[in-house]
Backbone bond lengths (Angstrom), bond angles and torsions (degrees), N, CA, C in turn:
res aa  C-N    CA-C-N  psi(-1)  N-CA   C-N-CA  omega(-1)  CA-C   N-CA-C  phi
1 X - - - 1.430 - - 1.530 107.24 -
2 X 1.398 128.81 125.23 0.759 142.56 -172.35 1.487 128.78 -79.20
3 X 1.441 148.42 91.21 1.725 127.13 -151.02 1.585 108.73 -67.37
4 X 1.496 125.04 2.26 1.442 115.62 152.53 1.712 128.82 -56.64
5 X 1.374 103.68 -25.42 1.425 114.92 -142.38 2.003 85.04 -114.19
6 X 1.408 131.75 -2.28 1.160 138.75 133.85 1.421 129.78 -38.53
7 X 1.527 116.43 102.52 1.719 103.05 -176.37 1.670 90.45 -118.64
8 X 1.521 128.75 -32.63 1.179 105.64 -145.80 1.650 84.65 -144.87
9 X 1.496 133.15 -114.89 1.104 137.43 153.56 1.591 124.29 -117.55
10 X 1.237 88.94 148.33 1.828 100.99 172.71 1.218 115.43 -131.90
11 X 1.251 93.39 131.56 1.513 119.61 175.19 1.580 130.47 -98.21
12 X 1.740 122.88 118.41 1.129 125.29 -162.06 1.693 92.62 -109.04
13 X 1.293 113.10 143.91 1.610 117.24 162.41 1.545 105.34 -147.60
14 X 1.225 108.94 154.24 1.731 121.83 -172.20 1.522 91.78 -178.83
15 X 1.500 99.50 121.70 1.451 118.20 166.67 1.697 97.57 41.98
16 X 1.558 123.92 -124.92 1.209 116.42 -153.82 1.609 113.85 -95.14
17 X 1.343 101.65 4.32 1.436 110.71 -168.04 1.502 115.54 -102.94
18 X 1.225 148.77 151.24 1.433 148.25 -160.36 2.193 95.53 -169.40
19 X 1.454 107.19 97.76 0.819 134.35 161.30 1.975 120.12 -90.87
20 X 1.616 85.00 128.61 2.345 92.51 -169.37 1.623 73.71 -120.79
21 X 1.190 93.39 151.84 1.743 121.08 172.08 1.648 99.97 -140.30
22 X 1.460 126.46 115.11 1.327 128.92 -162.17 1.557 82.56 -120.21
23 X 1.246 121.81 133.11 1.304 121.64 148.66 1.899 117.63 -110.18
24 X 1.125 132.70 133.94 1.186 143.51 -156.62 1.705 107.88 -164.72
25 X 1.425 77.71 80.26 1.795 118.10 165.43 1.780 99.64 81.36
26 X 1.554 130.24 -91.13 1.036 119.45 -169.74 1.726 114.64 -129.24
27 X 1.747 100.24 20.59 1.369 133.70 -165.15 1.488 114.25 -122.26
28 X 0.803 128.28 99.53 1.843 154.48 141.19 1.387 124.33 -41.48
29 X 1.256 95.94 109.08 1.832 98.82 -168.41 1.787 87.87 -135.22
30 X 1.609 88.86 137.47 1.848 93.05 -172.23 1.405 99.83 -122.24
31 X 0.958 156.28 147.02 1.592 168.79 -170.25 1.526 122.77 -148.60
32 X 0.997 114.25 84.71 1.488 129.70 171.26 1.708 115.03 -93.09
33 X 1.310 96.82 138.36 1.682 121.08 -179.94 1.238 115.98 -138.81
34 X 1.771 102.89 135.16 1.374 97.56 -166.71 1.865 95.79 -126.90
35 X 1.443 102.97 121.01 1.772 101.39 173.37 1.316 111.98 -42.83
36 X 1.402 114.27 153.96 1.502 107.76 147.80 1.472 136.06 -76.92
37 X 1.272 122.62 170.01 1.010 124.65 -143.00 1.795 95.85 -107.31
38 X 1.268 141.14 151.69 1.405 117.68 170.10 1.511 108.83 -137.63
39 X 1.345 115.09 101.11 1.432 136.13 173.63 1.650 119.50 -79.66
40 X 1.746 91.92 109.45 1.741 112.06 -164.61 1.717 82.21 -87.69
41 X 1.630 126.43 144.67 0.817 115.32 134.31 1.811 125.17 -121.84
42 X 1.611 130.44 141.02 1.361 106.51 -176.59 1.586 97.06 -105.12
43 X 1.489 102.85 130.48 1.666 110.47 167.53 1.354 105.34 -101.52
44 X 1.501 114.47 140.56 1.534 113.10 156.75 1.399 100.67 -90.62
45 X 1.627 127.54 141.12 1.031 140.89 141.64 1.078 139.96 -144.16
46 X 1.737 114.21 130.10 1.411 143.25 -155.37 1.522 114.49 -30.98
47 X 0.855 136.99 139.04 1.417 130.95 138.90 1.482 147.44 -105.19
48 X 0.821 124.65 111.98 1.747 92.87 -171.31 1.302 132.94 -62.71
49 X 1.102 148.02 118.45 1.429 134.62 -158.38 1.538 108.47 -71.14
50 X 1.285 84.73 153.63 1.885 112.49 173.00 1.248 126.88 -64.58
51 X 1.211 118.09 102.02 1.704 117.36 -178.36 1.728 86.79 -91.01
52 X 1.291 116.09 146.19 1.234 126.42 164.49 1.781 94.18 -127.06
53 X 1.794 91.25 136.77 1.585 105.42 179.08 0.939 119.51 -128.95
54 X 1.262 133.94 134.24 1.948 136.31 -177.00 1.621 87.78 -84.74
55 X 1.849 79.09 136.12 1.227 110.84 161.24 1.613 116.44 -47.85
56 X 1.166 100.87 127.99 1.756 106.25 177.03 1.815 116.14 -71.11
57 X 1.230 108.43 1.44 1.844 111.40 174.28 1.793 96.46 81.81
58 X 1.095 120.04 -41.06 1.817 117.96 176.16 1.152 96.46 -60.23
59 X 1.755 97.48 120.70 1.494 121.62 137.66 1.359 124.87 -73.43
60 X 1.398 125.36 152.74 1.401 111.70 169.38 1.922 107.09 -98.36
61 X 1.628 77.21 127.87 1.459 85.50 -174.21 1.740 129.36 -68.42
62 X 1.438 102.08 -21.70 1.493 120.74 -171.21 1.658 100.92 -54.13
63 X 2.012 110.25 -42.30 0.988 110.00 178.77 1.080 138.14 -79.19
64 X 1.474 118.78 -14.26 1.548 138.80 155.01 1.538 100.00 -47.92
65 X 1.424 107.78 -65.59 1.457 96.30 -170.61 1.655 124.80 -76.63
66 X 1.267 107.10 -10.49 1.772 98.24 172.55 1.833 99.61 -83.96
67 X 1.243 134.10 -15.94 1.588 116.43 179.15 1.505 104.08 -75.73
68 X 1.900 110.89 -52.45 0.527 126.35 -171.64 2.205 110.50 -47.07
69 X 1.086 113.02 -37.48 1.603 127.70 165.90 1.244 105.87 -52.48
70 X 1.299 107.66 -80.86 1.948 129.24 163.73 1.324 103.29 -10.00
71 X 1.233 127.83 -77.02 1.665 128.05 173.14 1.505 116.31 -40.19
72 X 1.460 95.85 -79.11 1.653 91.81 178.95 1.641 122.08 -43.51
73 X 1.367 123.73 -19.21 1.183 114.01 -169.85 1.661 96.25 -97.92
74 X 1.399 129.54 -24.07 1.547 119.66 -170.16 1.474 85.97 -91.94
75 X 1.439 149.28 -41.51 1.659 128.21 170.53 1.624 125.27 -48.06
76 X 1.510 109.76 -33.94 1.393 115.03 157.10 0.790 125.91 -76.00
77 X 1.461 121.79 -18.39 2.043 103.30 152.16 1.075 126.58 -73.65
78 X 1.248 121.78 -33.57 1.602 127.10 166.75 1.269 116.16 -69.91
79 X 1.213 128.06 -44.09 1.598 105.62 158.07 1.491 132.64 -42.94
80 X 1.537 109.03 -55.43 1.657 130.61 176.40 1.716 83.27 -38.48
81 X 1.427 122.56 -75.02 1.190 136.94 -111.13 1.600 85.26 -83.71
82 X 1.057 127.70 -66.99 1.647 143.78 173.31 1.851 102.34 -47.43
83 X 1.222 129.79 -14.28 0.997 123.32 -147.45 1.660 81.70 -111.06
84 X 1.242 127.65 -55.47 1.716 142.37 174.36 1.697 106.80 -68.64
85 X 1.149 102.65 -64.00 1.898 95.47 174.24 1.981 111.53 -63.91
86 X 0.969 96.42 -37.43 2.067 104.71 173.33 1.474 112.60 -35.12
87 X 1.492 104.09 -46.66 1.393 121.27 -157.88 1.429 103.71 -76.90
88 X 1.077 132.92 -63.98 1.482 132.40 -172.10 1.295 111.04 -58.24
C-alpha cells in the first residue's frame, strides 16, 4: 500500500487484531488493537466422597446434666436475690 493512495483512514482487521492508519494532511498516525485473549482451563479435582450417617439416638448425657445444673443454679439466684432485695 502505497502512502500516496492514503486520503482518509484505513482500517486493517485479522483474527484479534484491528489496525487504523489515519492520514491527516502530511502526518501518519497508525493505531493498532489487540483483543484479549480468553484462557479456559478444565481441572479435575478429587473429592472425597460423602458418607452420610444416622444419628445413633445417644444423647450425651454430661450435657443434659451441666444445663440442666446451669438452670438450677441461675433460679437460685433469682430467688436468693428477689427474696433479700423483695424484702426491703
Amino acid at each position: 500500500m502505497h502512502i500516496n493512495t492514503l486520503h482518509d483512514t484505513v482500517t486493517i482487521t485479522k483474527e484479534k487484531l484491528r489496525v487504523q492508519i489515519h492520514r491527516i494532511k502530511d502526518t501518519v498516525y497508525i493505531e493498532a488493537e489487540q483483543q484479549a485473549d480468553t484462557v479456559i482451563v478444565h481441572k479435575e479435582v478429587p473429592v472425597e466422597k460423602i458418607v452420610y450417617q444416622k444419628p445413633d439416638g445417644k444423647t450425651n448425657i454430661g450435657v443434659i446434666w451441666f444445663l440442666l445444673g446451669a438452670l438450677v443454679v441461675m433460679v437460685g439466684v433469682l430467688v436468693l436475690g428477689f427474696g433479700w432485695f423483695g424484702g426491703r
